[in-house]
Wavefront OBJ file of the C-alpha trace (Angstrom):
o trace
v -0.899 64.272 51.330
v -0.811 61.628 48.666
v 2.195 63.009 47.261
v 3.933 63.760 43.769
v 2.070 60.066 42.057
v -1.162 61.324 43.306
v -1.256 65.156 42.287
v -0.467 63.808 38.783
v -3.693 61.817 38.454
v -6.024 64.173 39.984
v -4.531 66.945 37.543
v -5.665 63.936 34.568
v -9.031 64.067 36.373
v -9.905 67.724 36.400
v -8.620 68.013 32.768
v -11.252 65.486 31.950
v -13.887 67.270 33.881
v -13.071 71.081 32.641
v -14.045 70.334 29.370
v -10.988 70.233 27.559
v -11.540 67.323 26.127
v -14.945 66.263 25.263
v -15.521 62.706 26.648
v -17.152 64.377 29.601
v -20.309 66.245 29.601
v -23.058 67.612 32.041
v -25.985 65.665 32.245
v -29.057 67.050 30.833
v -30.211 67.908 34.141
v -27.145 70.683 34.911
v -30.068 73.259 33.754
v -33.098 72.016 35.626
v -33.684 73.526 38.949
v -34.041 71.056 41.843
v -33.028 68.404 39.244
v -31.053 65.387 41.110
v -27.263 64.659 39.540
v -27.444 68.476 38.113
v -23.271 68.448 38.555
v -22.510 64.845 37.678
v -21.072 64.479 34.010
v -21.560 61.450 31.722
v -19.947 59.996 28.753
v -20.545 62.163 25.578
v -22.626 60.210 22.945
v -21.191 62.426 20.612
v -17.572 61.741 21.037
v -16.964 58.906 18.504
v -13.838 60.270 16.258
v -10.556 57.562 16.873
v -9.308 60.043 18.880
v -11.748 60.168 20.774
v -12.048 56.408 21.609
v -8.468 56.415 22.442
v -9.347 58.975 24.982
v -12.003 56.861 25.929
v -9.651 53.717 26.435
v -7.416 55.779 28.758
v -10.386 56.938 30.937
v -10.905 53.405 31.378
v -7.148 52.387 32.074
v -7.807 55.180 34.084
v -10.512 54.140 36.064
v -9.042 50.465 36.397
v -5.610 51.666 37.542
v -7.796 53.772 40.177
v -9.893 51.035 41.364
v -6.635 48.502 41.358
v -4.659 51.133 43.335
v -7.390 52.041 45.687
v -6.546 55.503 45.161
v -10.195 57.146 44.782
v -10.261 59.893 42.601
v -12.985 62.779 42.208
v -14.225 61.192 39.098
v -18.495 63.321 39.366
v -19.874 60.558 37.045
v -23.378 59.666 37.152
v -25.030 56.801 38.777
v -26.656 56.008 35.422
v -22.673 55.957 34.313
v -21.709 53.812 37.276
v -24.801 51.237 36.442
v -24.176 50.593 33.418
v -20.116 50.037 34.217
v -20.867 47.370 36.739
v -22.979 45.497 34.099
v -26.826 46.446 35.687
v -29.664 47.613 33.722
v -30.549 51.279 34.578
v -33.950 52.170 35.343
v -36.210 54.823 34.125
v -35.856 56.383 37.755
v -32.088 56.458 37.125
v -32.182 57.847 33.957
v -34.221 60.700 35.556
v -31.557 61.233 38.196
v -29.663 62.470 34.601
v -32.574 63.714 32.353
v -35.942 64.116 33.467
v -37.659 65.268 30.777
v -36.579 62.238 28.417
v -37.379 59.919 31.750
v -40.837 61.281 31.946
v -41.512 61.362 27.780
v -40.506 57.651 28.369
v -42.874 57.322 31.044
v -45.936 58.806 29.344
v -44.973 56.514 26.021
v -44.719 53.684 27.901
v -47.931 54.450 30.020
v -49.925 55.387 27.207
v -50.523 58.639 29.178
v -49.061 61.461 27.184
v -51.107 64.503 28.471
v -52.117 65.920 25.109
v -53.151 62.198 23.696
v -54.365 60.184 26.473
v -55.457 56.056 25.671
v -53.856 56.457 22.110
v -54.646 53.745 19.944
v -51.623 51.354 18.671
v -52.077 53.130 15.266
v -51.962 56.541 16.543
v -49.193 55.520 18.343
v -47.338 54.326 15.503
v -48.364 57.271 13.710
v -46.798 59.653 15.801
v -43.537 57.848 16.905
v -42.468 55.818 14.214
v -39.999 57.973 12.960
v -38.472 58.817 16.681
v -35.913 57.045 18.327
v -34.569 56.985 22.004
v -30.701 57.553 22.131
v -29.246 57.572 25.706
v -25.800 56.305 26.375
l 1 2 3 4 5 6 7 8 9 10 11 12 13 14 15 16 17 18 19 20 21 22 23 24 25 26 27 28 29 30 31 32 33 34 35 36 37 38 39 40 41 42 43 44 45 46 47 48 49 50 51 52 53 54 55 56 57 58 59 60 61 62 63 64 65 66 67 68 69 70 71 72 73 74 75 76 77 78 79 80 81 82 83 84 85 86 87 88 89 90 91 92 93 94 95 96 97 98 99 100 101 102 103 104 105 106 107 108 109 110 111 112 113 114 115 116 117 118 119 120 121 122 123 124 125 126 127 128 129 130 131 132 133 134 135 136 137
């Protein structure tokens, strides 16, 4: 129904999606059971070679011309994706919605309620997680 302009981009979209090229990935959660966003796909961290980024510039041209057009496309991006594309500041709760188990080792942390080291002292604390770092695009 959209016609010859509109096949063309969707074919661009489920390339991106199948895997054939690697700016797309599942979210952490595509292997947790009753996880939210389990199908949704998000920006691979890992994709940083020049081609890569080039890629990454057309998904963007992409997703401009799209928006500019107001020709929707199945892009199954996150919310955490979308957020941070608009310019707001995801939450934890969001960042769940794409990986639970770093959302709730962020919440313990940040509580100071990890189950196997409850009311750690700041020393302990620094002890244990100085050398760890939280990564999430």
């Amino acid at each position: 129904a959209g016609g010859p302009y509109r096949e063309v981009l969707e074919g661009i979209c489920e390339e991106m999606h199948s895997g054939a090229l690697s700016l797309l990935v599942l979210t952490p959660n595509h292997s947790q059971p009753n996880a939210m966003d389990r199908g949704k796909r998000m920006l691979n961290s890992a994709a940083r070679s020049l081609s890569s980024l080039r890629q990454f510039e057309l998904l963007g041209g992409l997703l401009g011309l799209c928006l500019r057009a107001e020709c929707p496309l199945p892009f199954d991006l996150s919310g955490y994706f979308w957020k941070q594309l608009v310019g707001e500041i995801p939450s934890l709760s969001d960042l769940a919605r794409v990986d639970q188990f770093s959302a709730q080792h962020i919440k313990h942390i940040r509580d100071n309620s990890y189950p196997s080291a409850p009311d750690m002292s700041p020393e302990v604390f620094d002890a244990v997680y100085d050398s760890i770092s939280f990564v999430f695009p």
